[in-house]
C-alpha positions in Angstrom: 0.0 0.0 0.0 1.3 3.3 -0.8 2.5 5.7 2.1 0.1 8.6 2.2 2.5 11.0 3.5 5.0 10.2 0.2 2.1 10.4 -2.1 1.6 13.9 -1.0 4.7 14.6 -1.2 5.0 13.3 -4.8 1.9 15.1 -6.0 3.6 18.0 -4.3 6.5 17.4 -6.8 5.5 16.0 -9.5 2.6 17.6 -10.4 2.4 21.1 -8.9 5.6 22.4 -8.8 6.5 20.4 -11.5 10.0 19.4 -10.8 12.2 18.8 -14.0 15.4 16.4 -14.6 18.7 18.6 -13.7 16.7 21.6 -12.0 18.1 23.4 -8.7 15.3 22.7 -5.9 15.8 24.3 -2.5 14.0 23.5 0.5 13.5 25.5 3.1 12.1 23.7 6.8 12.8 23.4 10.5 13.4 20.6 13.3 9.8 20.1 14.0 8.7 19.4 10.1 12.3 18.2 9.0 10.8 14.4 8.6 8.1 16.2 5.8 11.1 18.1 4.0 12.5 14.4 3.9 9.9 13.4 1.9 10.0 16.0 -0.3 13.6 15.7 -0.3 13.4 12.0 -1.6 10.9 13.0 -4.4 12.7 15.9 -6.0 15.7 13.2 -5.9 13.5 10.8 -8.0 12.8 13.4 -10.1 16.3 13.4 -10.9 16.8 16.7 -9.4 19.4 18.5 -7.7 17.8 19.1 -3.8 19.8 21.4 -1.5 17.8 21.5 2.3 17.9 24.0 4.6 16.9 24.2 8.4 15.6 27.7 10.0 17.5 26.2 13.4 21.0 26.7 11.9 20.5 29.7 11.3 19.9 31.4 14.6 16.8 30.3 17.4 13.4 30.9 17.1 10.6 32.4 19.6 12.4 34.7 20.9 12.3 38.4 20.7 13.9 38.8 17.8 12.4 36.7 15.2 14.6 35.1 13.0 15.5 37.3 9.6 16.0 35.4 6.4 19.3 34.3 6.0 21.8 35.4 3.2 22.7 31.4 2.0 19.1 30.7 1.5 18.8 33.8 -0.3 21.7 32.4 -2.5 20.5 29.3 -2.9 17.5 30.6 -4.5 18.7 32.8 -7.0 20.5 29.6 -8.6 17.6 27.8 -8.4 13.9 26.6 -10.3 11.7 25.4 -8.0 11.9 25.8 -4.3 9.4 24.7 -1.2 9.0 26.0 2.7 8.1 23.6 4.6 7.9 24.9 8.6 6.0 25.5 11.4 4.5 29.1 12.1 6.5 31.5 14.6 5.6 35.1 15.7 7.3 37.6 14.4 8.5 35.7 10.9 6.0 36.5 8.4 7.8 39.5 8.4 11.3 38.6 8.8 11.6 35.7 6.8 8.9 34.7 5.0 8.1 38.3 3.4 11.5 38.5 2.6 11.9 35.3 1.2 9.0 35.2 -1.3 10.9 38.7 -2.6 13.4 36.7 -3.5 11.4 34.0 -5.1 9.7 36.7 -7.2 12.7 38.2 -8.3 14.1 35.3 -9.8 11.0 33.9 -11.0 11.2 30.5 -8.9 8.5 27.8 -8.8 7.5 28.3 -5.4 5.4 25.9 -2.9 4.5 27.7 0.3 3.9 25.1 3.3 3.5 27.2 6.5 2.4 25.4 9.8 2.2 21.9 7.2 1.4 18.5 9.5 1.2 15.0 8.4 -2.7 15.2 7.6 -2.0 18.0 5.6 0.4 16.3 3.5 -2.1 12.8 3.2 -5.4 14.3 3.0 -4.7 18.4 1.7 -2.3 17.1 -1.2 -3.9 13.6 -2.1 -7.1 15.5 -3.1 -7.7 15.3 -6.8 -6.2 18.3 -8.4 -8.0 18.0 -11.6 -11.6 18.3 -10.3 -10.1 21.5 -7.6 -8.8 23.0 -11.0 -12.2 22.5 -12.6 -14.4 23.6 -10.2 -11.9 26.7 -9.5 -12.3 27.8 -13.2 -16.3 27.8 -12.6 -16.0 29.9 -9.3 -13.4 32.0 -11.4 -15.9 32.8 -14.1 -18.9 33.4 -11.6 -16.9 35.9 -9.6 -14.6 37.3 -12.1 -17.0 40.3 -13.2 -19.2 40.6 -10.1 -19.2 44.1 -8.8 -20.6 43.2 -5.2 -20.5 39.4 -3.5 -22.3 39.1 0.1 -21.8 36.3 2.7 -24.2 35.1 5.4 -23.0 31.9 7.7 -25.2 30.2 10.6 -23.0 32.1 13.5 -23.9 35.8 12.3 -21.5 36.9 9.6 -23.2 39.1 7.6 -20.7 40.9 5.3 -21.0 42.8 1.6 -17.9 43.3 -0.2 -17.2 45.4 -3.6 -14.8 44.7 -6.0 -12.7 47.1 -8.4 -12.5 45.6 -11.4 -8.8 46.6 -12.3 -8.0 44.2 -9.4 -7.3 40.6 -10.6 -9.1 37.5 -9.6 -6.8 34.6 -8.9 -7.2 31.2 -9.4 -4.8 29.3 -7.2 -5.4 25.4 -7.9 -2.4 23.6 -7.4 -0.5 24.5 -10.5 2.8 26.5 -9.7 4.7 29.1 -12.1 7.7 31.5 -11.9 4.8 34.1 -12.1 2.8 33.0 -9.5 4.1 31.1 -6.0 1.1 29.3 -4.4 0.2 28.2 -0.6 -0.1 23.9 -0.7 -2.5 22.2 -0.1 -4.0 24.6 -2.9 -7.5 25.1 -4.2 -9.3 28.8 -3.5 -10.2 31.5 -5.6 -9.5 35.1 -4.2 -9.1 39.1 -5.0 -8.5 41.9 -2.8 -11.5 44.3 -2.8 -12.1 47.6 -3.1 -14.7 47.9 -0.1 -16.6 46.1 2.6 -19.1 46.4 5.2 -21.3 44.3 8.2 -19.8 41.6 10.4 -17.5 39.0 10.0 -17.9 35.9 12.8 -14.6 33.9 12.1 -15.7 30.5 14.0 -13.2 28.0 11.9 -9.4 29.0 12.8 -7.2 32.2 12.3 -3.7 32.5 10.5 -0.5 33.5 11.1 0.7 32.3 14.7 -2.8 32.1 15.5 -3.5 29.1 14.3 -0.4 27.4 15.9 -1.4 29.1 19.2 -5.4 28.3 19.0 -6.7 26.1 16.7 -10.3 25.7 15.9 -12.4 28.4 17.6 -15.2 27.1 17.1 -16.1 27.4 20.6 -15.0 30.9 21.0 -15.8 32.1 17.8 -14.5 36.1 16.8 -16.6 38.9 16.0 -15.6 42.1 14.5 -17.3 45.0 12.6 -16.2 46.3 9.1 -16.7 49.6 7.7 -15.4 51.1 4.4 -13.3 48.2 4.3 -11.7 48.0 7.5 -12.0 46.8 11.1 -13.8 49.0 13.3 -11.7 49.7 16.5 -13.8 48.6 19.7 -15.5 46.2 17.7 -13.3 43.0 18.3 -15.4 40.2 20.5 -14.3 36.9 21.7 -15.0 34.8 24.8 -11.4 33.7 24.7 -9.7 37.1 26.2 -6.2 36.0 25.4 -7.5 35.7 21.7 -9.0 39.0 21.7 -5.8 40.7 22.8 -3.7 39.2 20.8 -5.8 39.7 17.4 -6.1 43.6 18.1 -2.7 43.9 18.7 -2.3 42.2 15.7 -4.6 44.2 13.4 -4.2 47.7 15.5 -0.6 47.8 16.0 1.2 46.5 13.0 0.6 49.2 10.6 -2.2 51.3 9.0 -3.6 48.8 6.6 -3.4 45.7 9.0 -7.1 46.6 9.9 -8.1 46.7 5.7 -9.2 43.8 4.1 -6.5 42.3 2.0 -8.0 38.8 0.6 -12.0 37.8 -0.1 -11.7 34.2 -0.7 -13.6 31.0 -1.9 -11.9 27.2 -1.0 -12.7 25.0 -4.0 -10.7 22.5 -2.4 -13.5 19.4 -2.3 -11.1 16.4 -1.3 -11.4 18.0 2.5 -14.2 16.7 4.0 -13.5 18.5 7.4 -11.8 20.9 9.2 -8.5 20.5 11.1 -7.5 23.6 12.9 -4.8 24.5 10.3 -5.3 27.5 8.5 -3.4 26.7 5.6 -5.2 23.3 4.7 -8.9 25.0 6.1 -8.6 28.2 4.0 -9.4 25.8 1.1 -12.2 23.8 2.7 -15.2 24.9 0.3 -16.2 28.0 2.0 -15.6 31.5 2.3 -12.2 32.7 4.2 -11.4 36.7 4.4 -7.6 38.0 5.4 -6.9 41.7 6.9 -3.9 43.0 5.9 -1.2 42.3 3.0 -3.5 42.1 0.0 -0.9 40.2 -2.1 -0.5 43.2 -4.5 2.2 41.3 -6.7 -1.1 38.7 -7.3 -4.3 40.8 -7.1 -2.5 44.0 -8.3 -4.0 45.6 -5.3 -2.0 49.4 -5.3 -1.6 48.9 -0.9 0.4 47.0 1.2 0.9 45.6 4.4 3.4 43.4 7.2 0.7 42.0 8.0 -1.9 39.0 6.8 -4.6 37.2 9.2 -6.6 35.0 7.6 -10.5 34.0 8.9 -12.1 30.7 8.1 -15.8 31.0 8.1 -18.4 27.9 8.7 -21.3 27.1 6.1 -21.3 30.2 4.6 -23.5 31.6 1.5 -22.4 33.2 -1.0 -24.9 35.8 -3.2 -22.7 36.4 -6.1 -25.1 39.5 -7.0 -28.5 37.7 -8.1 -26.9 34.0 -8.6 -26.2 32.3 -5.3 -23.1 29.8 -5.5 -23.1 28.5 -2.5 -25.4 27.2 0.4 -24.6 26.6 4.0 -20.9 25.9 2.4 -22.2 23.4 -0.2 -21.5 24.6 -3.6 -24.8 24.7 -6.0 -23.0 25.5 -9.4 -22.2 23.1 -12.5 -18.9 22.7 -13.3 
């Protein structure tokens, strides 16, 4: 029987980042997700690729209060390279000192790039053994649904209640597991996503948060957070949670970083339908078929979005429904469209 983990880890290879005979492949992970790299490691090999791997522990410690910047040799590494993967668990602080940085580079020299934050074990045998083609179909239907839509408003079960506008000189991205030098992608893939132009109502996030959050808390389901949006950012005072610690921590998050940490950055729809729950991991539950909305960095370099920011929370969203205008695409997060 075939090992789930490797399987992943092929598809991973093989089929979205595409790994060629002869190319340069760097891989980028840390002590806790070192035995994942390994797989990954052992595929580009079989690919008959050149693999050069790289852990974030050698290069200074981590959780501390200084996070750890991105290294110069890495940077190196991926200048000479075609195809690169990171492959590590989330850490305060490094989304803006290594991560940021490190995707520069990866744009700059046009690298096939698979972004693995906070990646697990069920992420890599349930996330990446999904079946790619029928995410990439369904992603093209969402794509053309959305694509021209000048207003899109979500309703879930918990209170969300949320209308967003959309400038149409802002790109629409589909992101289904096919990696280019023009366009790294977050694995497990399978959303569609913009930045828009405007939103208002409330936004109950009651699946899991990104960044550190997610390593840090998990499903919060059971301590679900409320917040306000007006003209397309959080209201101040607005922010409720049960879970105090949360609370503090997400307004200093979105308050305290920089101006546009409170703006809405990313509007997005999971198409990924292999997931048949969720895990507590934003990256893998961002594409669970739903809705998912991120303040902060608006991935301007995707979405050609004119603004910028340090920082990028995602908010997973339970059973949502989606009225794209007058046609209504999903349903209590089941998706009523035809490929």
């Amino acid at each position: 029987m075939q090992n789930p983990i490797q399987a992943g880890a092929r598809q991973a290879v093989t089929r979205c980042v595409r790994v060629q005979p002869n190319e340069r492949v760097v891989i980028i992970t840390d002590q806790e997700t070192l035995h994942l790299a390994k797989a990954l490691e052992t595929e580009v090999s079989m690919a008959h690729a050149y693999g050069s791997l790289f852990i974030m522990e050698d290069f200074g410690p981590r959780n501390t209060s200084v996070p750890l910047p991105f290294p110069a040799p890495i940077a190196e590494a991926l200048t000479e390279a075609q195809a690169s993967f990171y492959i590590a668990q989330c850490k305060t602080g490094e989304l803006q000192s290594f991560r940021f940085p490190m995707c520069d580079v990866v744009n700059t020299y046009r690298v096939r790039h698979a972004h693995m934050p906070g990646f697990t074990e069920i992420m890599m045998s349930q996330g990446m053994a999904a079946d790619y083609d029928a995410i990439a179909r369904l992603s093209k239907t969402v794509f053309d649904c959305v694509t021209k839509a000048k207003t899109i408003r979500v309703t879930t079960p918990a209170g969300t209640d949320l209308t967003a506008e959309f400038d149409p000189a802002v790109r629409w991205v589909i992101s289904d597991g096919r990696i280019t030098g023009d366009n790294w992608k977050n694995l497990p893939d399978g959303e569609v996503f913009t930045a828009p132009k405007n939103a208002w109502g409330t936004v109950v996030v009651d699946g899991c948060l990104g960044d550190f959050f997610c390593d840090k808390y998990g499903l919060i389901t059971d301590s679900p957070l409320t917040y306000a949006m007006d003209n397309g950012r959080c209201v101040p005072g607005s922010v409720q949670c049960r879970d105090t610690q949360l609370k503090q921590d997400f307004e200093a998050y979105t308050f305290d970083t920089d101006e546009n940490a409170r703006r809405l950055g990313e509007f997005a729809i999971g198409t990924n339908i292999g997931l048949k729950a969720l895990i507590g991991n934003l990256l893998q539950d961002e594409k669970f078929p739903g809705i998912h909305l991120a303040l902060g960095n608006p991935y301007p370099d995707k979405t050609g979005a004119t603004w910028d920011s340090k920082a990028h929370c995602d908010g997973v969203l339970i059973k949502p429904t989606i009225h794209v205008e007058n046609q209504i695409i999903m349903r209590d997060g089941e998706f009523c469209i035809d490929e």
